[in-house]
KOLDRENBA-296348 format. One record per residue: x, y negated, z negated of N, C-alpha, C in turn. Coordinates in steps of 0.05 Angstrom, whole numbers, padded with zeros to 5 digits, always signed. Layout:
REM KOLDRENBA-296348
XYZXYZXYZ
...
END
This chain:
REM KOLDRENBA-296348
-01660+02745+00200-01682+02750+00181-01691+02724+00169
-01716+02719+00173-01728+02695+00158-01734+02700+00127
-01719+02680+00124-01720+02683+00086-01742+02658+00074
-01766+02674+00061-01785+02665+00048-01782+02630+00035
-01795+02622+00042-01784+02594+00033-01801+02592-00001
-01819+02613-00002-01819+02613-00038-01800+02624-00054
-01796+02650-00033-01774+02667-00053-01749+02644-00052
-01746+02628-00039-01722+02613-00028-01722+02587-00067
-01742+02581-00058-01752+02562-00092-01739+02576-00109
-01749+02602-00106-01746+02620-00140-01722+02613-00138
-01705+02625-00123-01663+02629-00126-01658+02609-00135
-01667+02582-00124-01661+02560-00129-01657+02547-00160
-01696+02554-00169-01694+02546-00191-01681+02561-00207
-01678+02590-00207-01656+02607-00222-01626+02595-00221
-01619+02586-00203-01589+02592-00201-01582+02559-00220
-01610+02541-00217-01611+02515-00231-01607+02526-00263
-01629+02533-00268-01630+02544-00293-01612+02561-00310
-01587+02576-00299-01565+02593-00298-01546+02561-00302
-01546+02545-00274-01525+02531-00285-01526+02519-00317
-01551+02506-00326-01556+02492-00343-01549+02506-00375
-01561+02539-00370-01550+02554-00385-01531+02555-00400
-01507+02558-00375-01480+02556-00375-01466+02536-00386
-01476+02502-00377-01475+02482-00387-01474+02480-00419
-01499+02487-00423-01499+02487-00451-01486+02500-00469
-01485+02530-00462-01456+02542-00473-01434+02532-00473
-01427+02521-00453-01398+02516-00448-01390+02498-00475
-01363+02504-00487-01356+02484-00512-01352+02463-00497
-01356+02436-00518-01356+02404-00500-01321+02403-00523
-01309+02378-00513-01288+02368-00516-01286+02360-00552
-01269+02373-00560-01263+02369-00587-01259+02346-00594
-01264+02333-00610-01254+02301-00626-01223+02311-00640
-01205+02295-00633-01183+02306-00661-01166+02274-00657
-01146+02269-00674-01136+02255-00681-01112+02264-00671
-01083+02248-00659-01059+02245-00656-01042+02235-00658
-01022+02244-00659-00995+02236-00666-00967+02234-00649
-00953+02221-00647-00930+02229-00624-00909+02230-00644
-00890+02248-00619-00865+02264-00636-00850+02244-00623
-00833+02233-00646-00814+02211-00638-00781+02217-00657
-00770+02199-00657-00741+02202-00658-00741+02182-00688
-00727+02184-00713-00735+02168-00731-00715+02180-00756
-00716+02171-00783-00711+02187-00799-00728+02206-00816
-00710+02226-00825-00728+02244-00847-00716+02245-00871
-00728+02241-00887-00709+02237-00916-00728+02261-00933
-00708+02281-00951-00725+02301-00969-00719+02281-00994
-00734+02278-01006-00739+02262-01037-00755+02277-01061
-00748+02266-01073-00757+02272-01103-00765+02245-01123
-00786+02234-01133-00799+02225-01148-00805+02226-01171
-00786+02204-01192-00799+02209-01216-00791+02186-01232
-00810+02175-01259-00815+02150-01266-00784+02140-01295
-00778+02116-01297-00751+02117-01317-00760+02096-01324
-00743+02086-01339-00749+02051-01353-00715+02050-01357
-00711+02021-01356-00681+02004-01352-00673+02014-01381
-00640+02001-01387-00638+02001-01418-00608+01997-01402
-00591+01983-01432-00574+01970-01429-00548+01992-01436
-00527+01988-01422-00501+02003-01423-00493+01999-01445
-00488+01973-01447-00467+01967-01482-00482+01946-01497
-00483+01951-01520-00499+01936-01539-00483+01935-01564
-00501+01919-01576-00486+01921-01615-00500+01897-01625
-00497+01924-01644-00520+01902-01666-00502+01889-01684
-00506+01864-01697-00494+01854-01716-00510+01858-01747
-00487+01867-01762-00495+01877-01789-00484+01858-01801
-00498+01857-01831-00477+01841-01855-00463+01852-01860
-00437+01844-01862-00411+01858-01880-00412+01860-01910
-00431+01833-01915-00431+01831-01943-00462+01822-01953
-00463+01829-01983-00499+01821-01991-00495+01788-01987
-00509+01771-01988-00512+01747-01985-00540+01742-01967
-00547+01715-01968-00571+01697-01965-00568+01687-01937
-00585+01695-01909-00581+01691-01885-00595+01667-01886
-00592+01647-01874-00606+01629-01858-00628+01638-01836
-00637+01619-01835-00658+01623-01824-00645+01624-01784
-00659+01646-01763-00650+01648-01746-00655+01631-01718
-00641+01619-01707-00638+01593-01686-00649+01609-01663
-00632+01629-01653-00637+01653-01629-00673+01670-01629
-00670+01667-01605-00701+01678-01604-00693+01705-01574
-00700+01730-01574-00702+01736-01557-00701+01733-01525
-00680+01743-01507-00678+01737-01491-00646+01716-01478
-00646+01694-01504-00622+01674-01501-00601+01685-01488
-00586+01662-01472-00561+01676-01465-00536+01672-01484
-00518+01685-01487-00495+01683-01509-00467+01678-01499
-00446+01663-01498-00427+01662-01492-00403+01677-01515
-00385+01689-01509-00368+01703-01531-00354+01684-01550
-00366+01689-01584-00359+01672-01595-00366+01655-01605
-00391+01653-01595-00421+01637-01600-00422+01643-01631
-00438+01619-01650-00442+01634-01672-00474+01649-01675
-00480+01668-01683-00508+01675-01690-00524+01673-01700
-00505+01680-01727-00523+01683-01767-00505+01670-01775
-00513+01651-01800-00483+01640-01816-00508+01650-01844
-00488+01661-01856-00492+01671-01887-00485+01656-01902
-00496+01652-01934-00484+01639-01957-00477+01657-01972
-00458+01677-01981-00452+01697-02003-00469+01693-02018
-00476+01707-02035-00487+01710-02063-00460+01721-02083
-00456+01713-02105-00443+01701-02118-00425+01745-02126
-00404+01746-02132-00395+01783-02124-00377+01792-02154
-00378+01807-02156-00359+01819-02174-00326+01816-02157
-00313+01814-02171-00286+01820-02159-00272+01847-02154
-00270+01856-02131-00273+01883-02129-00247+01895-02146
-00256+01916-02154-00237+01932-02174-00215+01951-02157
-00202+01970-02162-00175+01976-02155-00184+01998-02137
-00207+02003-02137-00217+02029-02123-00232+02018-02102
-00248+02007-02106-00266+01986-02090-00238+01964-02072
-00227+01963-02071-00204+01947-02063-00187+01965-02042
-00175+01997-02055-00168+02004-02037-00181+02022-02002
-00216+02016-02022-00233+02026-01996-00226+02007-01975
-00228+01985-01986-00238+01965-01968-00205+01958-01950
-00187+01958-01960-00167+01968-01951-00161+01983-01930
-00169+02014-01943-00167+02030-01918-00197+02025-01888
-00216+02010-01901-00235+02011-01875-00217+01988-01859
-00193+01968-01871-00185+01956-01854-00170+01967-01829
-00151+01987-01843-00135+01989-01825-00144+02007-01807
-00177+02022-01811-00180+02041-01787-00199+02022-01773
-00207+01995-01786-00219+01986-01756-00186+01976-01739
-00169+01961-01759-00146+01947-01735-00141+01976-01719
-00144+02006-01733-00134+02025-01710-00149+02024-01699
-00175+02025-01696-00195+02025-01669-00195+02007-01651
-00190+01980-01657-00183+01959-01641-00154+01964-01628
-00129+01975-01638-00113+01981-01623-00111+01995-01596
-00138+02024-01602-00145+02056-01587-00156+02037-01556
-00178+02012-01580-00193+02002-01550-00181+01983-01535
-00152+01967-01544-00148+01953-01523-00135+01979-01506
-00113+01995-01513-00103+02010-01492-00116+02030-01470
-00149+02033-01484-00171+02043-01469-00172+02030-01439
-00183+01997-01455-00180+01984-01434-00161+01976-01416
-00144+01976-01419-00113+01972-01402-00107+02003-01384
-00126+02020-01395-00121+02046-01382-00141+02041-01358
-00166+02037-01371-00188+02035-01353-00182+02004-01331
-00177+01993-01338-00174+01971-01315-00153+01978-01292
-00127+01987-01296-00101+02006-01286-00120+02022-01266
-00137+02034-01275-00152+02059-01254-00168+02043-01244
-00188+02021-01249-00208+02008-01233-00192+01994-01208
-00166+01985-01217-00149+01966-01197-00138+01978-01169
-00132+02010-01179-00124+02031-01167-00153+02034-01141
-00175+02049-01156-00186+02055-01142-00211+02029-01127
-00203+02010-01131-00212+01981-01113-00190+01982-01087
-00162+01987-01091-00139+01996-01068-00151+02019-01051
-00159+02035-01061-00168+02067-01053-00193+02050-01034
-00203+02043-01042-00238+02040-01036-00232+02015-01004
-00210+01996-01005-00210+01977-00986-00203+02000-00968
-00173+02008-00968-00160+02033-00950-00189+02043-00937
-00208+02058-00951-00221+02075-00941-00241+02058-00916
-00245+02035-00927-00263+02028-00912-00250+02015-00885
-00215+02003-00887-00206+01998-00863-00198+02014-00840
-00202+02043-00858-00199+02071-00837-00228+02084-00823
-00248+02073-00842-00281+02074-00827-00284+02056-00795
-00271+02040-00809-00278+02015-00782-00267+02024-00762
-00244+02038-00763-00231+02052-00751-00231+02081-00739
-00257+02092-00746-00262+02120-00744-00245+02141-00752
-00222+02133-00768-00200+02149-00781-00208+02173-00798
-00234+02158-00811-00247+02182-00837-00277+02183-00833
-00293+02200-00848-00319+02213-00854-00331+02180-00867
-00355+02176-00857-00379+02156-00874-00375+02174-00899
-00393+02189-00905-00392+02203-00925-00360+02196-00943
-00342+02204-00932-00322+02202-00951-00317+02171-00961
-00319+02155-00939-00305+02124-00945-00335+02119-00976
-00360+02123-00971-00377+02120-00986-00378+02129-01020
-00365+02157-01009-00360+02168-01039-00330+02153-01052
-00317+02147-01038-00298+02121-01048-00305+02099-01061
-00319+02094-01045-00342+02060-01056-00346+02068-01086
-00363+02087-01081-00382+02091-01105-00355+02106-01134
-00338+02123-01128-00322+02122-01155-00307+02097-01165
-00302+02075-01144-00292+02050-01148-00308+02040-01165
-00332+02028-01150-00354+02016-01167-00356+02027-01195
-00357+02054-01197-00358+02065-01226-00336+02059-01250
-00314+02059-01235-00284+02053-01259-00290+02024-01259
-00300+02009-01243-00311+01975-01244-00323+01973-01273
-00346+01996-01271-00367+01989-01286-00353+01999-01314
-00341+02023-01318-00331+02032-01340-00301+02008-01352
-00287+02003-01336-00271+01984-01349-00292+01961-01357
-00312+01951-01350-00323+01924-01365-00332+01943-01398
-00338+01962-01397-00350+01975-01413-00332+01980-01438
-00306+01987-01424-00279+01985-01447-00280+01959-01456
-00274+01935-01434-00274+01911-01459-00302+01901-01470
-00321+01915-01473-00334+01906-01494-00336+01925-01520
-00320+01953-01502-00315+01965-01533-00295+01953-01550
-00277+01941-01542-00258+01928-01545-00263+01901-01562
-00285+01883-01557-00280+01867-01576-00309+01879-01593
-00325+01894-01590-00332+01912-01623-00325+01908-01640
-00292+01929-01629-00281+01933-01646-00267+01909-01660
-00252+01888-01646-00245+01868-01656-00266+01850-01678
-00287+01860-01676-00309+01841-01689-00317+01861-01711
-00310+01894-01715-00306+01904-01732-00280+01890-01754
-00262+01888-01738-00234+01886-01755-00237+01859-01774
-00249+01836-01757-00257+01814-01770-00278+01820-01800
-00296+01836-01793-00321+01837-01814-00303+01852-01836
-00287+01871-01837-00266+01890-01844-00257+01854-01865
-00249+01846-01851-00233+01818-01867-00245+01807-01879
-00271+01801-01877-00286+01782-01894-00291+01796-01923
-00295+01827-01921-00306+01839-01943-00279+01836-01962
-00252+01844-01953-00236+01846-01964-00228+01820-01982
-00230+01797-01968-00230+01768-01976-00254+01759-01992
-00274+01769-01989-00296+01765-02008-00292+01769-02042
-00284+01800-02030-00277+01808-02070-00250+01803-02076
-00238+01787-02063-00210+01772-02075-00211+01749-02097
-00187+01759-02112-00188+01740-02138-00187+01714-02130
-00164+01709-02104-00159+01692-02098-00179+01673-02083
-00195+01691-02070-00213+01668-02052-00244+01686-02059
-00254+01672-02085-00280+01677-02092-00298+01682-02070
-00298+01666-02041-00323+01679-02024-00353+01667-02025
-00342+01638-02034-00377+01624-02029-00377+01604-02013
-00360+01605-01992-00360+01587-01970-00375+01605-01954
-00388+01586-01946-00416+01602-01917-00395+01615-01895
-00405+01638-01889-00392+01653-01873-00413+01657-01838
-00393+01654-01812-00407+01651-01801-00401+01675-01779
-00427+01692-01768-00424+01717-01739-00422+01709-01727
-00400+01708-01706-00400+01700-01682-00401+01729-01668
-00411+01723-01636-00425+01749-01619-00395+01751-01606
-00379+01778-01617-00369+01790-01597-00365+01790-01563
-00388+01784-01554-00383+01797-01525-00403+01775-01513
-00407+01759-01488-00426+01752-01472-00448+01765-01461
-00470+01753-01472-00498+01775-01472-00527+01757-01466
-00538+01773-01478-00568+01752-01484-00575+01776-01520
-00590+01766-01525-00602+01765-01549-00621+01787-01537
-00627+01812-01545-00650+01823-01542-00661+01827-01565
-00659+01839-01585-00681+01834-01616-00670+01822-01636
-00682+01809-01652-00675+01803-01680-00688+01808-01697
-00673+01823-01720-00695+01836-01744-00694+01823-01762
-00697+01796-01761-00715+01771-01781-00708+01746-01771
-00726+01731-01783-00732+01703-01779-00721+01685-01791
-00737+01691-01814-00731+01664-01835-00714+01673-01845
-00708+01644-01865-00677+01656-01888-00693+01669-01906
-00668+01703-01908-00688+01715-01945-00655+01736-01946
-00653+01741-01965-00627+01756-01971-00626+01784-01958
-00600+01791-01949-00589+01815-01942-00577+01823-01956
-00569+01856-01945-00550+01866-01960-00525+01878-01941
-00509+01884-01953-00484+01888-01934-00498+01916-01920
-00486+01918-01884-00493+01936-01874-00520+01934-01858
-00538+01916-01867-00557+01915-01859-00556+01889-01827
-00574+01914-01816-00577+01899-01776-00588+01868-01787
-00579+01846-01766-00586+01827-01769-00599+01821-01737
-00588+01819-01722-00587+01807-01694-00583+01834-01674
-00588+01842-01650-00583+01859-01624-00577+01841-01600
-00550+01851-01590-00537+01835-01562-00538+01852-01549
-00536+01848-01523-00524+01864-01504-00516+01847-01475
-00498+01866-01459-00497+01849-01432-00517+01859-01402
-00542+01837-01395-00551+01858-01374-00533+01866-01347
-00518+01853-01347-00502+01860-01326-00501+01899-01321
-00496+01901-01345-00494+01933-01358-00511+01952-01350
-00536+01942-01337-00565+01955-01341-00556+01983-01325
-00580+02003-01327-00583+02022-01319-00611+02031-01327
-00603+02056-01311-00634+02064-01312-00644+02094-01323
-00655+02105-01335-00649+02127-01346-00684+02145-01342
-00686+02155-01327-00708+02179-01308-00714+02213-01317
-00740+02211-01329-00740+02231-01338-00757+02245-01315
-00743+02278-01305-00739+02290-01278-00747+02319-01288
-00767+02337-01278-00765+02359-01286-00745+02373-01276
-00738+02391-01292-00720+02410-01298-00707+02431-01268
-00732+02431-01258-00734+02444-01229-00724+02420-01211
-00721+02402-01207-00717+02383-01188-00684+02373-01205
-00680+02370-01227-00659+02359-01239-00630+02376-01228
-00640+02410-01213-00618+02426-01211-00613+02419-01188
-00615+02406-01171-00622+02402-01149-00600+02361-01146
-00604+02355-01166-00590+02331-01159-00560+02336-01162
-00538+02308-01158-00511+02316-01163-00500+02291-01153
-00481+02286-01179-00466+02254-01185-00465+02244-01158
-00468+02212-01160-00461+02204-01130-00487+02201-01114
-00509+02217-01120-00527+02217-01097-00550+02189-01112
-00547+02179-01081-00574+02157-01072-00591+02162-01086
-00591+02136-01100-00626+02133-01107-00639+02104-01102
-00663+02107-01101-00688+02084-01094-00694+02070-01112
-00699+02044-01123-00707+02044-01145-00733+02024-01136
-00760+02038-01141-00783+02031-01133-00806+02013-01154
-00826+02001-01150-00834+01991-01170-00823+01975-01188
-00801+01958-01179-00797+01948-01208-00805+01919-01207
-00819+01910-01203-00826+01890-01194-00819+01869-01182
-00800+01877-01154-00806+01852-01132-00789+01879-01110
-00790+01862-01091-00782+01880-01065-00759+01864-01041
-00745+01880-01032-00744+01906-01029-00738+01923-01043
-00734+01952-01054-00721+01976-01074-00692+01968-01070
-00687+01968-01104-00670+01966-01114-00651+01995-01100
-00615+01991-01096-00604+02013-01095-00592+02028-01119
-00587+02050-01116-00580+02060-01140-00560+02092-01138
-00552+02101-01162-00528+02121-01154-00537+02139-01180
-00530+02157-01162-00540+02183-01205-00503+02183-01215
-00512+02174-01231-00493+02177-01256-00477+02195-01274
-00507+02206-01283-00498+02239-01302-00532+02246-01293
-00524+02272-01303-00546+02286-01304-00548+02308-01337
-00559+02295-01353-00558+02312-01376-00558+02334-01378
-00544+02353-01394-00535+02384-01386-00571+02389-01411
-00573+02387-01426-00597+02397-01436-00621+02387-01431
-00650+02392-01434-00667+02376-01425-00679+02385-01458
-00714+02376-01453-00731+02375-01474-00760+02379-01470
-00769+02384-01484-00802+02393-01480-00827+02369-01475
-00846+02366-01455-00853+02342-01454-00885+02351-01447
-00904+02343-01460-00939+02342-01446-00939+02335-01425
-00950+02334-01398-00961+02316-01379-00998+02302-01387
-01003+02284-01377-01025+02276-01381-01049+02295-01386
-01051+02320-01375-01072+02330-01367-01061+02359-01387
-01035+02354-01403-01030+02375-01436-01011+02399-01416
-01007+02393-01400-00992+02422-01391-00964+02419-01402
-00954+02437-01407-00925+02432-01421-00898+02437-01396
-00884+02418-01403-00865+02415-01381-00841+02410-01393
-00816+02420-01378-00794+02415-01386-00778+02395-01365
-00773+02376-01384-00752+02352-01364-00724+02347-01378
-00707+02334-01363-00683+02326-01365-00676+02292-01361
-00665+02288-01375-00653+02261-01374-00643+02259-01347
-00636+02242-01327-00623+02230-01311-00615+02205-01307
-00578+02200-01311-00582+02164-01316-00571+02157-01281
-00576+02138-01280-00574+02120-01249-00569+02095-01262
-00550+02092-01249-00538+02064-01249-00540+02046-01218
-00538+02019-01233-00559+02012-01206-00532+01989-01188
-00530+02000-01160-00508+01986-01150-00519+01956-01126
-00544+01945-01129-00548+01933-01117-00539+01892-01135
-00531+01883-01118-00517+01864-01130-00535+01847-01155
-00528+01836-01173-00539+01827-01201-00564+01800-01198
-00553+01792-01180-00571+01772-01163-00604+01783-01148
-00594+01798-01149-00627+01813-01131-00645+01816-01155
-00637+01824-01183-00656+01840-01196-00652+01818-01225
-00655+01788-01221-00651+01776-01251-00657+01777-01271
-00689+01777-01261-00712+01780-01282-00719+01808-01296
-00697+01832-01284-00703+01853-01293-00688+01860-01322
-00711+01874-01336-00702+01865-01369-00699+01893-01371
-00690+01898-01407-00690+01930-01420-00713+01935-01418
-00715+01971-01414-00743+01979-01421-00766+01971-01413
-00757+01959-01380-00775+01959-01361-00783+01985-01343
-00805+01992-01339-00819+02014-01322-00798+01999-01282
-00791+02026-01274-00788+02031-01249-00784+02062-01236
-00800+02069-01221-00801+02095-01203-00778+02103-01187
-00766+02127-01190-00739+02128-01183-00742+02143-01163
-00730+02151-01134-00728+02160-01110-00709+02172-01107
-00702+02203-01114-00678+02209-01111-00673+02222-01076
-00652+02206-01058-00648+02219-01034-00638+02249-01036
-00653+02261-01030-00638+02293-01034-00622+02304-01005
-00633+02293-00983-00618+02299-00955-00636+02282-00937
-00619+02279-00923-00631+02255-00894-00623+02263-00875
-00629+02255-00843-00634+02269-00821-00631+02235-00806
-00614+02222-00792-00615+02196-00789-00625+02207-00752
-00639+02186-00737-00642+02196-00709-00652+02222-00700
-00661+02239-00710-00671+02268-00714-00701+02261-00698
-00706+02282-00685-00733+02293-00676-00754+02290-00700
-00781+02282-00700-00797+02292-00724-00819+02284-00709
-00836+02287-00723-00866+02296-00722-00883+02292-00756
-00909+02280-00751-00916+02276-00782-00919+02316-00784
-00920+02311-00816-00922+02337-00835-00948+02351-00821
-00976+02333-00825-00998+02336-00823-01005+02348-00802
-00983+02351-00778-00999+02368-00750-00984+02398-00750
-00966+02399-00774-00960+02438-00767-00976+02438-00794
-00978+02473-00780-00994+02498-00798-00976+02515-00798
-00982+02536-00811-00973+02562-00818-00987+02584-00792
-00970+02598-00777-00972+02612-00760-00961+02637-00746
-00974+02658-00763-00968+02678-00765-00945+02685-00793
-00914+02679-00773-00900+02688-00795-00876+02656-00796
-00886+02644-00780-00875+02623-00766-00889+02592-00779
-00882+02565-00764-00899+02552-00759-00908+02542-00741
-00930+02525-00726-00936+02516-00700-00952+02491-00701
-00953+02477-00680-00967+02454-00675-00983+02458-00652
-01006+02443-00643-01019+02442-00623-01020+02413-00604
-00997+02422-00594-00987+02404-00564-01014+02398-00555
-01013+02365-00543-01035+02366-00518-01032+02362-00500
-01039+02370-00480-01030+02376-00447-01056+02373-00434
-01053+02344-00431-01077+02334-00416-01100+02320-00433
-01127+02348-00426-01144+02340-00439-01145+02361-00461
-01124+02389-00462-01125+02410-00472-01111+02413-00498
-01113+02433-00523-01098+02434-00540-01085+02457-00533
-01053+02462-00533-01040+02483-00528-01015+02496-00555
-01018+02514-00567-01016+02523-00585-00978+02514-00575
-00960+02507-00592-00935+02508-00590-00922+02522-00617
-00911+02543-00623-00889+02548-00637-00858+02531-00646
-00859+02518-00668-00842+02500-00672-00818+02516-00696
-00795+02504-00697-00781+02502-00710-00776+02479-00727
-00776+02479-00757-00780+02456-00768-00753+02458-00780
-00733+02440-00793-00712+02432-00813-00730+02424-00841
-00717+02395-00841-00715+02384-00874-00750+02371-00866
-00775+02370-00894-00785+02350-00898-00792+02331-00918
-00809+02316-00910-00802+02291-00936-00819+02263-00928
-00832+02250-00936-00845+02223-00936-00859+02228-00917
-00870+02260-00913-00894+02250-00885-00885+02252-00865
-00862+02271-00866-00843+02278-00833-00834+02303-00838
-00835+02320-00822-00813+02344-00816-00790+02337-00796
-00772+02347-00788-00761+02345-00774-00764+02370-00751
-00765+02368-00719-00767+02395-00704-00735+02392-00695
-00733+02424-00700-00705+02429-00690-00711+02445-00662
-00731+02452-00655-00735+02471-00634-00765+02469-00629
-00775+02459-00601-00810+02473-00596-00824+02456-00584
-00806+02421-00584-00821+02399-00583-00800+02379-00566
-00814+02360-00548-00800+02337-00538-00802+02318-00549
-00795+02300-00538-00798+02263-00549-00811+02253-00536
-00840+02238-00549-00858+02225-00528-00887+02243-00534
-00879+02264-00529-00902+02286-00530-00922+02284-00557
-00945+02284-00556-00972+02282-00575-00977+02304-00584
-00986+02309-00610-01000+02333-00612-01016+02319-00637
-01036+02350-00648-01059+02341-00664-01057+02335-00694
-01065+02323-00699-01064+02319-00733-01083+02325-00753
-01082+02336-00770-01096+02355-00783-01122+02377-00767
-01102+02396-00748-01120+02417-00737-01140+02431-00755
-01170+02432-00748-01185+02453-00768-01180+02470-00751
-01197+02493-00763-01196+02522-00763-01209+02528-00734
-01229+02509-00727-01246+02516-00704-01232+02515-00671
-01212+02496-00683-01187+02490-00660-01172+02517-00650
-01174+02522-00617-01163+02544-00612-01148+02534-00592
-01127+02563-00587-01111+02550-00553-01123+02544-00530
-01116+02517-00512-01130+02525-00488-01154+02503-00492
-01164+02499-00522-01194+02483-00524-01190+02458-00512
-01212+02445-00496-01211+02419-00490-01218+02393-00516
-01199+02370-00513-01197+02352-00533-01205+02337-00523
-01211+02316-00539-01207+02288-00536-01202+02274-00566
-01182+02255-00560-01176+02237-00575-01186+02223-00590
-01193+02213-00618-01202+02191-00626-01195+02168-00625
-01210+02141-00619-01195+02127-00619-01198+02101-00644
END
């Protein structure tokens, strides 16, 4: 049968016009962005802001009224134990009477008892730091060894380090107190018949420090009791993080922390300490009322890294809450919520293919996949809504 060579045009241009149709329907290749699932860490964290402040401090008071000199020390100085500070001139005293005599008396003998309590404190506390410095080598010559748990040799470290930190802490309670027992002596010798008390009397600083405030300048009279000078040692520093209440139940002695922002780099290391059993009522910027908790961190990275770091400096604290070392992950940004589950959209080829994943711990911009996903393998990052299974992609580049 001879077929019309017009009717033959028509089919033609139809079946043209059908394709083009089709063409144009057809969806063209999605733009999306990607990511590859690689092997890495995942750390879950918690974030929240603290300022430094010093372990052991003490202020120096007058023991007695008298005329201060004018002050040499300026903020910041360093102090050697023993150093003098303030030298006083008495102002001229009554001779203390039989009552006034036996106070001063008895405040002696309960500072010499306090100075007694604190050397044996410290002789307690050093005994246990010595102990657990033995504990802490053992542990680590049985790590090298694969004898014991990381974990365990670590939590060794870290109660060592701590009886470290707490015996320095005894001997500066320790000479306090000794610098109590002294001031204890001057008052008593002041209102003595025998030694009137107008020879200039001079503070010497207890403990090796720096100078952090002084509450006066020039010479002008004091009275007994009254703050003169603030020491402390930074060696001592720590850091103290106020954590809401919801995240605070969640931490526990021992655990890692970051210490971010504090001005220089890399992050400081650090260890939680305590965790205050009560918290307190606090605004946020924007008036909502929130409840937070103290958290102190003590900071274990060596004293040399962080010199310039003073009291009552601003730093962002990073608490590790669980880590995943070598783990599967994938950024956060390419699962969704799916169905009852979650999923990612694998690409296979030029195609997006819907994958059902199993996720663990996340944190900084990673999940971890426990199930759903290889290593190597791409998928999409921030899927919209218009994204279906099966759709053709392409990459941005």
């Amino acid at each position: 049968m001879r077929i019309d060579p017009k009717h033959a045009r028509y089919a033609v241009a139809g079946a043209i016009v059908a394709a083009l149709v089709a063409v144009a329907a057809w969806p063209g290749a999605q733009l999306v962005d990607s990511g590859e699932v690689e092997r890495g860490m995942v750390r879950e964290t918690v974030e929240a802001e603290g300022r430094t402040r010093l372990r052991d401090r003490y202020v120096i008071a007058s023991p007695i009224a008298a005329m201060a000199r004018r002050l040499q020390l300026e903020p910041g100085d360093s102090l050697e134990a023993g150093q003098v500070l303030v030298v006083l001139d008495p102002v001229t005293a009554p001779t203390l009477d039989t009552r006034s005599r036996a106070e001063a008396v008895a405040r002696l003998a309960a500072a010499r008892a306090r100075f007694a309590a604190a050397q044996e404190q410290t002789r307690a506390a050093e005994a246990i730091a010595e102990q657990l410095r033995g504990e802490a080598t053992r542990q680590r010559e049985l790590l090298t060894r694969e004898l014991v748990a990381a974990e365990s040799a670590e939590r060794t470290v870290a109660v060592s380090l701590r009886a470290d930190r707490e015996a320095a802490s005894a001997k500066f309670q320790e000479a306090t107190a000794r610098h109590e027992v002294t001031a204890a002596e001057v008052v008593l010798a002041h209102g003595s018949r025998d030694q009137p008390g107008n020879a200039a009397l001079e503070l010497a600083a207890p403990v090796s420090g720096v100078v952090l405030r002084r509450h006066f300048e020039s010479a002008r009279p004091v009275q007994a009791g009254e703050a003169l000078i603030e020491i402390g040692d930074p060696a001592g520093m720590e850091v103290e993080v106020d954590v809401m209440s919801a995240d605070a139940v969640r931490l526990r002695e021992g655990m890692a922390v970051e210490l971010l922002r504090w001005g220089g780099e890399p992050p400081l290391a650090g260890r939680v300490q305590r965790v205050e059993p009560g918290g307190f009522t606090k605004f946020s910027a924007l008036g909502v009322e929130e409840q937070r908790v103290w958290v102190i961190v003590e900071i274990t990275s060596p004293r040399s890294e962080w010199p310039a770091l003073g009291e009552a400096y601003r730093v962002n604290a990073r608490f590790i809450l669980v880590a995943a070392a070598d783990t599967l992950r994938v950024p956060v940004s390419a699962t969704f919520r799916a169905g009852a589950g979650t999923a990612v959209f694998r690409i296979d080829g030029a195609r997006a293919r819907l994958a059902p994943v199993e996720l663990g711990i996340e944190g900084e911009g990673w999940a971890q996949i426990v199930n759903g996903l290889e290593s190597g393998e791409r998928v999409v990052l921030h899927p919209d809504r218009e994204l279906e299974d099966g759709r053709r992609v392409r990459i941005r580049r």
